[in-house]
C-alpha positions as CSV (number, residue, x, y, z in Angstrom):
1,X,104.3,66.6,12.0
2,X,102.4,67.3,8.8
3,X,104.8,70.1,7.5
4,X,107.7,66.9,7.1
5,X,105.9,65.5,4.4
6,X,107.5,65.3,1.0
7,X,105.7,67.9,-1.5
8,X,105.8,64.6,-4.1
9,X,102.7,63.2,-1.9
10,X,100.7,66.9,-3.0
11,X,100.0,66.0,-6.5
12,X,98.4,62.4,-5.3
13,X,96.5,64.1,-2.1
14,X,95.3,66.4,-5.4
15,X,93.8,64.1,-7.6
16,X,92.1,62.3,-4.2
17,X,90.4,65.1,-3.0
18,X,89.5,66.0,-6.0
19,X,87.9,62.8,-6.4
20,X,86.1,62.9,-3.4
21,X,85.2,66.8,-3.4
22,X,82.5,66.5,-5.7
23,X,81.2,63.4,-4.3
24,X,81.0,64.8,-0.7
25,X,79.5,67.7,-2.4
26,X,76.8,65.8,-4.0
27,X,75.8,64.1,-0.9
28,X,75.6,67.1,0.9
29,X,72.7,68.5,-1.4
30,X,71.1,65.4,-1.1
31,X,70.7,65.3,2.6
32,X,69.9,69.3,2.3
33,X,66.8,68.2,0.0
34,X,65.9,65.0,1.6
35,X,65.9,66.7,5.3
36,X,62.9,66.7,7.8
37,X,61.8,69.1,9.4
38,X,64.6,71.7,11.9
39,X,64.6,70.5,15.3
40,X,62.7,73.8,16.6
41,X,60.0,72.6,14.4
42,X,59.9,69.5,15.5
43,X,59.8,70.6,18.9
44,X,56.6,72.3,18.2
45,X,55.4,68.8,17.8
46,X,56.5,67.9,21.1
47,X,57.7,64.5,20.2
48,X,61.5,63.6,21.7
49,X,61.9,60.9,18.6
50,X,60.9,63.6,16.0
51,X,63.5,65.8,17.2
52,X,66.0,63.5,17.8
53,X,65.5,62.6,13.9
54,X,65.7,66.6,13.1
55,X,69.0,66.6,15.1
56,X,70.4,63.9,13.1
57,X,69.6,65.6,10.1
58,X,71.2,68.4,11.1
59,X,74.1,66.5,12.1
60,X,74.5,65.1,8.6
61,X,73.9,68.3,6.8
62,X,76.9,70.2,9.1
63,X,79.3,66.9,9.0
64,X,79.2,66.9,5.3
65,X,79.4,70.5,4.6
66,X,82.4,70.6,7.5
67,X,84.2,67.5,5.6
68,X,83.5,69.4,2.4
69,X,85.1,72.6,3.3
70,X,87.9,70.5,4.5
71,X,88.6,68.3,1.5
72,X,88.3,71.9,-0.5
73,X,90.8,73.6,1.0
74,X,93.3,70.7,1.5
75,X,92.9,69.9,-2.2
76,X,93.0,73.9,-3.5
77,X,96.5,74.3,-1.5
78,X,97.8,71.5,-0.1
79,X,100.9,72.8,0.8
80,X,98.8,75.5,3.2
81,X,96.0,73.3,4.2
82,X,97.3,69.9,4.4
83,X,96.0,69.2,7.8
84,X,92.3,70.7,7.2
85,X,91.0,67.6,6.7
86,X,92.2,66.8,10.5
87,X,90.6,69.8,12.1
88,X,87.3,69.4,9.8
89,X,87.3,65.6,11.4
90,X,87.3,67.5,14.9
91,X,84.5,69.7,14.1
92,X,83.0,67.1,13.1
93,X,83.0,64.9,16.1
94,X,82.5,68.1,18.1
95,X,79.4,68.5,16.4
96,X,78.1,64.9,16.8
97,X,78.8,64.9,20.2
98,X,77.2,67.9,21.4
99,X,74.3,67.2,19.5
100,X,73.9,63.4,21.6
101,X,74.4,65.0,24.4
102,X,71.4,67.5,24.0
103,X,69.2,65.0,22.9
104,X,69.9,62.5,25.8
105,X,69.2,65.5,27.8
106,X,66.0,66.0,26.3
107,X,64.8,62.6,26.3
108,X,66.3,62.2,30.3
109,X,63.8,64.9,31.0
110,X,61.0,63.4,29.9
111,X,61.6,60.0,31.4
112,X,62.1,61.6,34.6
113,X,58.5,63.7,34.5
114,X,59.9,67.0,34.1
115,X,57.5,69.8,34.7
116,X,56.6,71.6,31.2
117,X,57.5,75.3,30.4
118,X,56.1,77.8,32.4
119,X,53.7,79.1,29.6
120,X,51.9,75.5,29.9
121,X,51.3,76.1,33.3
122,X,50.7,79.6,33.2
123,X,47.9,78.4,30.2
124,X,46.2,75.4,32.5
125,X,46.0,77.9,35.3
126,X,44.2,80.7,33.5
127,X,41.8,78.1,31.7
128,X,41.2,76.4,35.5
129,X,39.8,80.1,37.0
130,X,38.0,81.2,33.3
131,X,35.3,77.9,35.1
132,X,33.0,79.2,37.0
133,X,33.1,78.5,40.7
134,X,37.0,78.1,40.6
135,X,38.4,80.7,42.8
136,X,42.1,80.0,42.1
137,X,45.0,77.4,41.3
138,X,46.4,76.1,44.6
139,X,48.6,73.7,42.9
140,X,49.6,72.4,39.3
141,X,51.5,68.9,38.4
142,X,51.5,67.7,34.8
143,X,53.8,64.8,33.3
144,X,54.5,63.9,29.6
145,X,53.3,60.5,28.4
146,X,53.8,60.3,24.3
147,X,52.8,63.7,22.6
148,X,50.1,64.7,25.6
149,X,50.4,65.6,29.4
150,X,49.0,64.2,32.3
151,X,47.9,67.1,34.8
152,X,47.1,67.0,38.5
153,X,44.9,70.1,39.2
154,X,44.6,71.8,42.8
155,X,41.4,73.9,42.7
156,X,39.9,76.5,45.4
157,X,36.4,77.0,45.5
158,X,33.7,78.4,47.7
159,X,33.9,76.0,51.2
160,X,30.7,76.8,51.6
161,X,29.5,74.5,48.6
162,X,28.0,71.2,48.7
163,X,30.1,68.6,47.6
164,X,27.8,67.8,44.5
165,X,28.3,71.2,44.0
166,X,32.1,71.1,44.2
167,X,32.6,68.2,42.1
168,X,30.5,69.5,39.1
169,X,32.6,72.6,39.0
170,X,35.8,69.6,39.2
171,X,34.1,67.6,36.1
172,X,33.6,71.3,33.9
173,X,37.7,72.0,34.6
174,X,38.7,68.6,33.5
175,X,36.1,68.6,30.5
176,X,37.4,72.6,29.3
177,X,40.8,71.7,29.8
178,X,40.7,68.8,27.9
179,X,38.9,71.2,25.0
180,X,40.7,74.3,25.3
181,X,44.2,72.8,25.4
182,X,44.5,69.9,22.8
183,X,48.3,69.0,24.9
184,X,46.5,67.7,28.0
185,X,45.4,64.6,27.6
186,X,43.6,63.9,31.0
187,X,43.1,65.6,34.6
188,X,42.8,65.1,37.9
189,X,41.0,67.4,39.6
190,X,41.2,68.2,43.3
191,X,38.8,70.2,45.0
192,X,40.8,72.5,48.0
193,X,38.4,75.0,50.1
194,X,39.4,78.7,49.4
195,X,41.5,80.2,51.8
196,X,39.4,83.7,52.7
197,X,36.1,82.6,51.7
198,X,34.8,85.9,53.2
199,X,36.2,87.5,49.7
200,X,34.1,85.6,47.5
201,X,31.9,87.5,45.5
202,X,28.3,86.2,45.4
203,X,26.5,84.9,42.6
């Protein structure tokens, strides 16, 4: 146990902290000034590699402060905080491990075409019905590829159109989607019949 060791090692576990306080100190500001962006900023990005770079960042920035706070203490009263370099080594790996955890998740989701937040698809659907001719949503499917999404679009429309008819109204969702929401990089539009057509308002 830590408590069994002779006070004689306190003056040398001093002058060693002391040595390294400042130094881990030092390096600490520099990672604080040299950081990229936080990882909700990066998020806003939407690219997995930016945030995983954010995360590490951060990682740095609370390791070092962590070992800081440890080396201070052990080296302002050794013979209270002897073994706070020990738990600040815990924190520490605590820290680093939750963080690669989160960002495997986050990458895992991606690479297994997870549906986006609900205010993306709550946003393609309300562009979809602002074309007119599109009576509703019937269905939404969208998967990340880089920075951009890939969406499958179910339409409704009138069953009484033409099919020339249907498809231009198709063509002007994919073309104002692609305008109005600069994360979509293409759509697939599919043109379903409306399911009470005897609501439709005429023209």
């Amino acid at each position: 146990m830590w408590c069994s060791r002779s006070p004689s090692s306190f003056p040398a576990r001093r002058a060693s902290a002391s040595r390294i306080g400042p130094a881990n100190g030092s390096s600490t500001l520099t990672t604080m000034s040299a950081a990229r962006p936080a990882p909700q900023s990066a998020g806003e990005v939407g690219s997995a590699a930016l945030v995983a770079d954010a995360w590490n960042d951060a990682v740095d920035i609370l390791s070092a402060g962590g070992a800081l706070t440890a080396v201070t203490l052990s080296n302002y009263d050794p013979a209270r905080f002897l073994a706070a370099d020990h738990y600040g080594g815990f924190v520490v790996g605590m820290i680093v491990a939750g963080t690669g955890i989160r960002v495997m998740r986050d990458a895992s989701l991606d690479l297994v075409d997870t549906m986006p937040p609900a205010d993306f698809t709550r946003a393609l659907e309300a562009v979809a019905v602002s074309v007119p001719g599109v009576v509703g949503v019937e269905k939404r499917f969208a998967r990340k590829t880089g920075l951009q999404y890939h969406v499958d679009l179910h339409i409704e429309v009138d069953p009484q159109l033409t099919v020339a008819a249907s498809h231009d109204i198709a063509s002007e969702v994919r073309v104002t989607l692609k305008r109005e929401l600069p994360w979509v990089a293409d759509v697939l539009v599919h043109v379903e019949p409306a399911a009470h057509p005897e609501n439709l308002e005429n023209p």
